[in-house]
C-alpha atoms as one frame of an Amber mdcrd trajectory, in Angstrom:
protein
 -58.702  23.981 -31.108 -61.547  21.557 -32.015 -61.357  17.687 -31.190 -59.662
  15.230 -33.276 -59.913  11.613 -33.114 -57.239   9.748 -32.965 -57.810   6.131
 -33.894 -54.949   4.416 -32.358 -54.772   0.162 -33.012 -52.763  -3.171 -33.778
 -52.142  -3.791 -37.351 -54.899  -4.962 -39.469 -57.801  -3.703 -37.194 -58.992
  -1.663 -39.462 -58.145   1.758 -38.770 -57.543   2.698 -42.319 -60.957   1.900
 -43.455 -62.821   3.838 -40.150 -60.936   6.208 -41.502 -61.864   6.310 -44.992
 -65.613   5.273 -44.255 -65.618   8.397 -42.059 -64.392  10.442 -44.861 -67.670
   9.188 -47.253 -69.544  10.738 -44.530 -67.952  14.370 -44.947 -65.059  14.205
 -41.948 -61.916  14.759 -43.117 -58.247  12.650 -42.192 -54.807  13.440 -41.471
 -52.448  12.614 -43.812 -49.494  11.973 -41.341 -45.872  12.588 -43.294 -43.459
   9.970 -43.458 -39.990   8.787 -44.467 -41.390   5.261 -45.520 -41.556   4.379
 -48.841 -44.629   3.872 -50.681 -46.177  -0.098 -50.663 -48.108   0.341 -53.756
 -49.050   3.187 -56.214 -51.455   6.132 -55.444 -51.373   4.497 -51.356 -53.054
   7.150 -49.382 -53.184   7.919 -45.719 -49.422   9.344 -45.729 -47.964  12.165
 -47.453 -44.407  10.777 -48.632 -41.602  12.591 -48.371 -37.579  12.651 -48.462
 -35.607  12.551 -44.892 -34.357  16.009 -45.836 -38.252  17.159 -46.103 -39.201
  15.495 -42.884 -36.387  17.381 -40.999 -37.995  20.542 -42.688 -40.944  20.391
 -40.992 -39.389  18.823 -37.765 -40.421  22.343 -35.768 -44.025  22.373 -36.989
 -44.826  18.446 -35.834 -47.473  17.953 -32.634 -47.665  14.210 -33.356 -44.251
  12.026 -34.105 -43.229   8.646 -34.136 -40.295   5.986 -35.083 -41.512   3.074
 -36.657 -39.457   0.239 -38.488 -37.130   3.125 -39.040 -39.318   5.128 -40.601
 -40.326   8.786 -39.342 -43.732   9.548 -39.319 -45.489  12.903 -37.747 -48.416
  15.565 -38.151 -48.152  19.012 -37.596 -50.547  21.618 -35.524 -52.203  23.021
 -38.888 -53.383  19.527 -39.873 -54.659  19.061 -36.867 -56.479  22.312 -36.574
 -58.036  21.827 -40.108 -59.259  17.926 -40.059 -60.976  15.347 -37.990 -59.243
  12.061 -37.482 -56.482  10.909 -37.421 -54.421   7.140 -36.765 -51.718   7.102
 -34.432 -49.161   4.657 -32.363 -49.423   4.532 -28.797 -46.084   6.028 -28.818
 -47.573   9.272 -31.371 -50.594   9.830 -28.654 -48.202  10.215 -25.353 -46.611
  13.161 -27.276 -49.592  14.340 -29.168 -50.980  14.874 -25.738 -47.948  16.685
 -24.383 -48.165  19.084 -27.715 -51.912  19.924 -28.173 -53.550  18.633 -24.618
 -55.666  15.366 -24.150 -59.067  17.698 -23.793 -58.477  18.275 -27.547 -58.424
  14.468 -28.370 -60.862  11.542 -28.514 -59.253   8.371 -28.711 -60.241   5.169
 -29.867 -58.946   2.195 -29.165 -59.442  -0.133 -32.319 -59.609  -4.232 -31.691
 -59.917  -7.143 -33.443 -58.620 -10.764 -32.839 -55.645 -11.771 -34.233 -57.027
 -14.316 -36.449 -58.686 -11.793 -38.143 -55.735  -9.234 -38.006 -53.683 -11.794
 -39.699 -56.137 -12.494 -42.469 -56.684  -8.362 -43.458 -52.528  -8.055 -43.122
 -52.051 -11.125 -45.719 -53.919  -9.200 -48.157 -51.121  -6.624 -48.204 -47.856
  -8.704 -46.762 -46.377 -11.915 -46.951 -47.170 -14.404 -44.082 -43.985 -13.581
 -42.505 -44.177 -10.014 -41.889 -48.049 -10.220 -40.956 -46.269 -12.535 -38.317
 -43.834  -9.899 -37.165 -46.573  -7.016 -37.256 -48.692  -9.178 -34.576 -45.418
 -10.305 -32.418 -44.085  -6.418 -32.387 -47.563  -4.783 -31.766 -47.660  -6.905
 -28.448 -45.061  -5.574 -27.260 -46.044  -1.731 -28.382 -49.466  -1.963 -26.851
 -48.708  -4.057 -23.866 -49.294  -1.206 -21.509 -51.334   1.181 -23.218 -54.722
   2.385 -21.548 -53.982   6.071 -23.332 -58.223   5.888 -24.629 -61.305   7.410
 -24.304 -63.554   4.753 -25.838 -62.684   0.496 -27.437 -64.303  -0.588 -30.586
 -64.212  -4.092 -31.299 -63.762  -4.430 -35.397 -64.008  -8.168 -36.317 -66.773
  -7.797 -38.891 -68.389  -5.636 -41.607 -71.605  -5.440 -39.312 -68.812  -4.214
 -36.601 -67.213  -1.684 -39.163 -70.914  -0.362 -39.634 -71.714  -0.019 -35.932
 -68.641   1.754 -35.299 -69.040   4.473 -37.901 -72.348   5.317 -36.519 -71.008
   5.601 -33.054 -67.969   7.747 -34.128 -70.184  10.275 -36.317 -72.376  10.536
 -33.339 -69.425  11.744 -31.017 -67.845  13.768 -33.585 -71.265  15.358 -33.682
 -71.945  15.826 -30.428 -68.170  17.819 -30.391 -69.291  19.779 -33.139 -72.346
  20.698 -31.323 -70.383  21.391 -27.813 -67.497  23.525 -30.274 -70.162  25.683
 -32.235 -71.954  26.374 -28.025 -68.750  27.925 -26.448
């Protein structure tokens, strides 16, 4: 199995657009599946489906976690077909237990709250970017699950860090295409 990254981070540091800058540069995402409802039309990242679907593909799913009582997983052929992928602390600990933490680079995506708050008001109301920062304290209070931190406060951050993570996806190409 090749390596994926796994982009793993608080709530507005950016993950989703790593993600989709990676993807201009020919590396292709996980679309985890989820129960959750859709925030706006033609939202990406997520592959919607029913409760009755998710169970479906319960048996196939490497990567899984609850969130504001939503379902949300990825199974082993997405994995073994595409590059990165975002996940929860909670989604790596089993992710690791199902495919083996050799297979997975994780990053650690930061950013100060300040600026977490400001990205989440763009798609929230004040409250529940309030809520997002009080409950991901709690979820990453303890979590030291990562291979490499990024700090993401800035578009001259955001460019830095895509050059850094195309040059250790490339050097796992390279290692992949030597065994």
């Amino acid at each position: 199995m090749k390596k994926t990254l796994c982009l793993v981070g608080k709530s507005g540091t950016g993950k989703t657009t790593i993600a989709n800058k990676l993807k201009e540069h020919g590396f292709s995402s996980i679309d985890s599946f989820t129960t959750r409802p859709m925030r706006f039309e033609n939202e990406g990242g997520h592959i919607f489906v029913s409760p009755k679907e998710f169970d479906a593909i319960r048996g196939d799913l490497v990567a899984y976690t609850m969130f504001d009582g939503h379902e949300y997983g990825a199974t082993k052929q997405q994995f073994e077909k595409n590059d990165v992928y975002i996940i929860d602390p909670a989604g790596i600990y089993e992710l690791i237990e199902n495919v083996g933490r050799e297979n997975l680079i994780i990053v650690y995506i930061t950013a100060l709250d300040c600026i977490r708050f400001e990205r989440m008001k763009k798609q929230r109301s004040v409250k529940q970017a309030f809520e997002r920062i009080k409950h991901d304290e709690d979820k990453f209070a303890t979590f030291t699950e990562f291979d490499i931190a990024l700090e993401n406060n800035s578009p001259s951050d955001l460019k830095r860090n895509i050059k850094r993570l195309m040059y250790i996806m490339n050097i796992g190409r390279l290692n992949e295409s030597n065994e």
